[in-house]
N, C-alpha and C positions, 0 to 999 in steps of 0.2 A: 445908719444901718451898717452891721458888719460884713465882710468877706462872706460869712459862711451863709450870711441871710440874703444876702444878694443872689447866691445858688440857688437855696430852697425857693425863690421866687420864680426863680429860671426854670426848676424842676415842673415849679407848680402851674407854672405858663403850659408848658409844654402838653401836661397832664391837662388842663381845661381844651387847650385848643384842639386836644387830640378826642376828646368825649361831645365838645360843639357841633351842633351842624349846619349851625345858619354861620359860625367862623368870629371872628370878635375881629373887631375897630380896633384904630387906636386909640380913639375915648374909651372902648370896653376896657381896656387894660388900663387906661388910666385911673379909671373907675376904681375899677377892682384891688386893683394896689397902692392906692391915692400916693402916686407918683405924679411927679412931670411928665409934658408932651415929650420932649425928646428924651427923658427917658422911656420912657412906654415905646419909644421909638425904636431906640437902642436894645432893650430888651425885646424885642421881633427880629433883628437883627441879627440879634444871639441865636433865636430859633431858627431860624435861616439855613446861617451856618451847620448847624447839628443836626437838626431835621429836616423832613422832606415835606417843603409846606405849598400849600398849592390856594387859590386865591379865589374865593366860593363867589360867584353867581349871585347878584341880589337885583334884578329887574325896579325894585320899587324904592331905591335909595342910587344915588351913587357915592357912598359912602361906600369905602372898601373894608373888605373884612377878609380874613384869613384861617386858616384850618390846618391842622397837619393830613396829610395824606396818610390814607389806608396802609402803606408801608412805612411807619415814621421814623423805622430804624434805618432803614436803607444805609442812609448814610453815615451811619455809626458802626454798622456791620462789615469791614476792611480785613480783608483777607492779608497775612505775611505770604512772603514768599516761601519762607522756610516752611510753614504752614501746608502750602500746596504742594510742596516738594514732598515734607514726608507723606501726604495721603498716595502721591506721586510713588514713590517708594513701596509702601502697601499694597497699590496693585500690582506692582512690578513681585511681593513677594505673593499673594494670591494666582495670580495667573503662574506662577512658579510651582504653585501646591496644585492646580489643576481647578481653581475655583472659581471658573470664568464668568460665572453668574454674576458674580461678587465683582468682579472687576467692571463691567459694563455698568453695576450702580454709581460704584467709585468714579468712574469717567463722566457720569451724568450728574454728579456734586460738584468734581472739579470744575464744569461745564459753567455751573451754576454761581461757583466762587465767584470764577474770572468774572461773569456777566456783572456780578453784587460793585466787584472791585474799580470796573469801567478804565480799568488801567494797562496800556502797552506793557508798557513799567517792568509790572508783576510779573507778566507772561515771562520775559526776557530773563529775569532774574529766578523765575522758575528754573528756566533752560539751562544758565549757568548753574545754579547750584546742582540738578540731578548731573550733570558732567562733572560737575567737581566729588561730589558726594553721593552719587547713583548709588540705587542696591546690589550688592553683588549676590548675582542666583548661588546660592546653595544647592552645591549636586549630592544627593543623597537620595538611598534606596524609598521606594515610598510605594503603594499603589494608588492607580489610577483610580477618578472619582467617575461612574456614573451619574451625567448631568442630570441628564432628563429623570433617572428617579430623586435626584435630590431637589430640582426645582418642586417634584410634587408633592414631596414631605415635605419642601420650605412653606410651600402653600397651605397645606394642611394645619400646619402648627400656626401659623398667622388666622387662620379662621376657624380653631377649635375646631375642626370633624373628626371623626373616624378616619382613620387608612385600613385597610385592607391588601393584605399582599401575600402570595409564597414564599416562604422564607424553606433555607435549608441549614442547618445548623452543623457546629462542628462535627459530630458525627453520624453528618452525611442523611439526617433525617428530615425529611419533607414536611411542611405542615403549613395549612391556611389559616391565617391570623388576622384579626382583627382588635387594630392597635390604638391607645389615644394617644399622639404624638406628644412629647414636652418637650425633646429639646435633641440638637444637633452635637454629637464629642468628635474634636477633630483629633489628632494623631498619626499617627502611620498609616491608621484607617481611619476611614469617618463610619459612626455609627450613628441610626436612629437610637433615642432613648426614649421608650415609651410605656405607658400604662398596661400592664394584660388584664383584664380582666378575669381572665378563668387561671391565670397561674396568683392572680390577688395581690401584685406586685410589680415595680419594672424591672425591665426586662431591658438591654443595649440589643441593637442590631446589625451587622454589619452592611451597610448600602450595598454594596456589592454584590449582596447574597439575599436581595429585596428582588424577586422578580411578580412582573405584573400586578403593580402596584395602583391603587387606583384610591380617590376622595368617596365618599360616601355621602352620600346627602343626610349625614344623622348630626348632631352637634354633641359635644360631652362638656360636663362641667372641671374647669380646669382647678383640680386642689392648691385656692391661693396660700397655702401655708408651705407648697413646693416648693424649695431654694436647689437649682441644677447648682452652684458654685459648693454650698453646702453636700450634697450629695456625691457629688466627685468627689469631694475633699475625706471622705469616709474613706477611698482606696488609691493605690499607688499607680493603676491606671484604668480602663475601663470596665473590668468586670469585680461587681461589689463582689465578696468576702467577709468573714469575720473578722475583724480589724484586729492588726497584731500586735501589742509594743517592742517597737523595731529598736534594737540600739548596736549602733555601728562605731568601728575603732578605724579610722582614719591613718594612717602615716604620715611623719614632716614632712614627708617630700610630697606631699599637696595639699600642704595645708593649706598657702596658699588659695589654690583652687578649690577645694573646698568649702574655705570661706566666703569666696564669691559664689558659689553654687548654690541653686535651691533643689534637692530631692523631694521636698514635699512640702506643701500649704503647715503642717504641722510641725514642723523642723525647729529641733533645737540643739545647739553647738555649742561644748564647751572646749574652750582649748588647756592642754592638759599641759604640766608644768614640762614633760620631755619632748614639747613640740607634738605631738598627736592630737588628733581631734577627735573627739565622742559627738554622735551626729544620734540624736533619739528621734523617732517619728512614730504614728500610729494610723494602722493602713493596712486593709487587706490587698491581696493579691499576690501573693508567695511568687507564682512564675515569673512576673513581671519584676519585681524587686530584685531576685535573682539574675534575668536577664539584661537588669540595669547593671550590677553590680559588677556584673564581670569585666564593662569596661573598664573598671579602676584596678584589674589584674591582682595584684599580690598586697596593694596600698591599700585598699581596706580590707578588716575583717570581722564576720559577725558574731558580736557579742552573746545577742540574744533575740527572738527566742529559740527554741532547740530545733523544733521544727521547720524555722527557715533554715538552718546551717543544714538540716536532713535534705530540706529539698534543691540546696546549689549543691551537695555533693550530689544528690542522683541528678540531677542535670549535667554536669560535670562528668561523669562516669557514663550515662548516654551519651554524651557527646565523643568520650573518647573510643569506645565502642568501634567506632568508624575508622579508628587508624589500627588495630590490630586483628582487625578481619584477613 
């Protein structure tokens, strides 16, 4: 018998004793694999080690027999240190964004690692690593999440209902809406994104601007042909548009950074023989692109299309407005 057939028996042990429920002998395994007694020995021995076997019960024999236990992974299941440290890290960046909901899960995995792990060990070596390599809070401009309407859109989208709520829109207009939830966009704001049915389309919503918001006792059927990652990926950030073919002229002096950077899911970079870089995308949302761009001040400049170059000058020209009053 080779190496690798030796496994496959090991595997196949593993798989019977875990589907048995009266447990196999060691004559059943000798049986079964017309092996020797001490091997049939040796092979339980093996399972042992690697699963979690526990020793079934038989009143009308004292013949022992054996089983894997209802958890047979257990003990295959070994948490890294670095492992828990970066989930460790995660809530440290969540509870930073104001996503405290989301952190109290993360503490009750973590919870659940250690218990998997049965190790001092790990803990300790957790402890060193977030001191050696803890996350560092990012301070940056953001708004505040309401929880409590977001726990109840989280709930809503988990059990397919209706939501129903007030919303008030950017300008300033009131309206009660009833919405089928698909899915949460985080950002600067976090917005619902949801079905409307009377505008026959979705719709983003900013949380914030969600009042009296409440679950419906109604269910909707959710369009499994929906992809949220696909649908973001049509605009440069939350609110769809007509998608543009974006093409941007970068400067050497960041090319570099540049070509470490992602502006979009659809981004393609060539670099050009005088050290510039040409950065194409396809994306609506004019205001957004623009107000990206302006961090890169005078190093890049847009190509194309005409429209976008029209609307960073009028933004640009609003803005300056403000110092010649």
């Amino acid at each position: 018998m080779s190496r690798g057939d030796g496994i496959k028996d090991i595997l196949r042990l593993a798989l019977i004793m875990q589907d048995s429920y009266q447990g196999l002998s060691i004559q059943d395994i000798q049986d079964e694999f017309d092996v020797s007694r001490s091997t049939a020995i040796r092979m339980k021995r093996i399972i042992e080690e690697v699963f979690a076997v526990e020793e079934v019960e038989n009143y009308n024999t004292p013949v022992k027999k054996w089983r894997l236990s209802k958890k047979p992974l257990t003990k295959m299941l070994k948490f890294t240190a670095e492992e828990i440290a970066e989930l460790e890290n995660c809530k440290s960046m969540l509870k930073n964004l104001s996503y405290t909901n989301r952190c109290d899960l993360l503490s009750e995995i973590m919870a659940k690692m250690f218990a998997i792990n049965e190790s001092k060990a790990v803990k300790t070596d957790v402890e060193a690593l977030l001191e050696a390599e803890g996350y560092a809070i990012r301070q940056y401009p953001r708004y505040k999440l309401n929880l409590t309407t977001f726990n109840i859109i989280s709930e809503a989208i988990k059990s397919l209902k209706y939501l129903q709520f007030t919303y008030e829109n950017q300008k300033k207009e009131v309206a009660e809406l009833k919405i089928q939830p698909y899915g949460i966009i985080y950002g600067e704001k976090t917005y619902l994104l949801g079905y409307n049915e009377s505008k026959k389309g979705f719709r983003s919503y900013n949380i914030n601007e969600i009042k009296d918001v409440k679950i419906l006792d109604e269910y909707f059927d959710r369009d499994e042909k929906f992809n949220l990652k696909q649908y973001l990926a049509k605009s440069f950030g939350v609110f769809q548009e007509k998608p543009l073919k974006v093409k941007l002229l970068f400067s050497k002096n960041v090319k570099e950074a540049i070509n470490n950077y992602n502006l979009h899911p659809t981004q393609k970079l060539k670099s050009n023989p005088d050290g510039t870089t040409t950065v194409t995308f396809e994306a609506g949302g004019k205001c957004e692109i623009c107000w990206h761009l302006f961090r890169w001040g005078k190093d890049v400049e847009i190509l194309e299309p005409q429209v976008l170059k029209d609307t960073y000058k009028k933004l640009l020209n609003e803005s300056l407005q403000q110092f010649v009053k």
